[in-house]
Residue, then its C-alpha position, 0 to 999 in steps of 0.5 A: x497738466x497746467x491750468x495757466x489761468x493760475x500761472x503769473x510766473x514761470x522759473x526756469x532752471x537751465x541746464x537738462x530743462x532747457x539745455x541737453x545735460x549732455x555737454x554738462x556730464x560730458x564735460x565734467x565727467x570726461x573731458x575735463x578729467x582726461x585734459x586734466x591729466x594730459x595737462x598736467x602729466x598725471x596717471x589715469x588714478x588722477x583722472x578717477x580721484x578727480x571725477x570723485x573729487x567733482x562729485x564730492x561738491x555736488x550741490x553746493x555753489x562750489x559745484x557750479x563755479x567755474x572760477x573754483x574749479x579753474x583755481x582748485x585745478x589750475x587749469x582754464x575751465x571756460x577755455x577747456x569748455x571751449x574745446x566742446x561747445x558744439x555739444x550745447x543745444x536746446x533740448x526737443x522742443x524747448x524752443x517752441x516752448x519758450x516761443x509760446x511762453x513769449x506770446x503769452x502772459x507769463x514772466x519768464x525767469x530763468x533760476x540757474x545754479x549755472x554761475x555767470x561764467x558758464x551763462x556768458x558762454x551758454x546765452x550766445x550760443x543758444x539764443x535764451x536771452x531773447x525769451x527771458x524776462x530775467x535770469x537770476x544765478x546762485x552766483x547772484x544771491x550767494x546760495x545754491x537752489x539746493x537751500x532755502x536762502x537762494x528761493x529768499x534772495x530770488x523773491x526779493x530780487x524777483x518778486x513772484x507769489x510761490x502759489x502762482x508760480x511754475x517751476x521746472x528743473x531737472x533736480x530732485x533736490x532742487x525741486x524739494x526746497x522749492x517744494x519746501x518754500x512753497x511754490x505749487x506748481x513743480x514739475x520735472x524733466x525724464x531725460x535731462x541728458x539725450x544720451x542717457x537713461x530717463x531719470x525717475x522722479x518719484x515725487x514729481x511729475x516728470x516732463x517728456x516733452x514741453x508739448x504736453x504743457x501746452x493748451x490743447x485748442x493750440x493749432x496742431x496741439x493734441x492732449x498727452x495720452 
């Protein structure tokens, strides 16, 4: 699927590539929601006008910003995530991915949406750091992956040929305006969430498994079928 004598740089998004999305839609789709309205004495119309509330910021860096929703909502967002944090974990084989990716040659480079808030309380839970060469948040460069601004500022920050370049995310959207900027090699992810359906991508390849990445001749590595 890749010929990584073309790669020098891999970005990685982290929440439903690296991490289960599972903790992220439950979180925001209902334990947020219900401790909402627990918290603030309100009837369940309130905790549906949230949800679509949330929803109505999708995509922009609002979405992603702890320190909005705390504010907008007077409530602790990261002591309420909290409440739930067994729920964050790797996804499949992530780990022996990123564990292959260390040995070999590529700079790995995390590019989150995820604002530094949410990675102070990710990182330590689930060991990223020590397979990254760098992370770069939209919180960082002012712009959500969803724009072209933020693929700008990450160059400058993290300069990297869009031509030799491997991307992954779980996002359409976030992977058309990578698209857009020119990097070449995309891929996507089918079940972002391990509790939900796989997602259709018509655009893009979509990733199973990370094995499918890896070089065939690998010690117990098989090619996909």
């Amino acid at each position: 699927m890749i010929d990584w004598r073309e790669i020098d740089t891999v970005l990685l998004d982290m929440d439903g590539t690296l991490l289960d999305l599972h903790f992220d839609s439950h979180f925001w789709l209902e334990h947020l929601p219900r401790r909402y309205v627990e918290l603030h004495q309100l009837d369940q119309a309130s905790q549906d006008a949230l949800k679509t509330r949330i929803m109505g910021e999708q995509g922009t860096l609002n979405w992603y910003s702890l320190a909005y929703w705390s504010r907008e909502l007077d409530v602790d967002i990261v002591a309420l995530k909290r409440e739930v944090q067994h729920l964050i974990g790797l996804r499949s084989d992530a780990h022996d991915f990123l564990t292959w990716l260390k040995q070999s040659h590529p700079r790995v480079v995390l590019a989150t949406n995820a604002d530094r808030a949410s990675l102070a309380l990710k990182l330590p839970l689930t060991g990223l750091e020590n397979y990254l060469d760098a992370i770069i948040s939209s919180e960082d460069v002012g712009a959500a992956k969803e724009e072209q601004a933020f693929w700008l500022a990450l160059q400058e920050r993290e300069p990297f040929d869009p031509a030799r370049t491997l991307f992954i995310d779980d996002n359409p959207r976030v992977l058309e305006s990578a698209r857009e900027f020119g990097i070449k090699h995309l891929l996507g992810i089918k079940q972002p969430d391990s509790q939900r359906p796989e997602k259709e991508l018509q655009e893009f390849i979509a990733l199973d498994r990370f094995a499918q990445l890896l070089p065939a001749d690998l010690p117990g590595q098989h090619p996909p079928t």
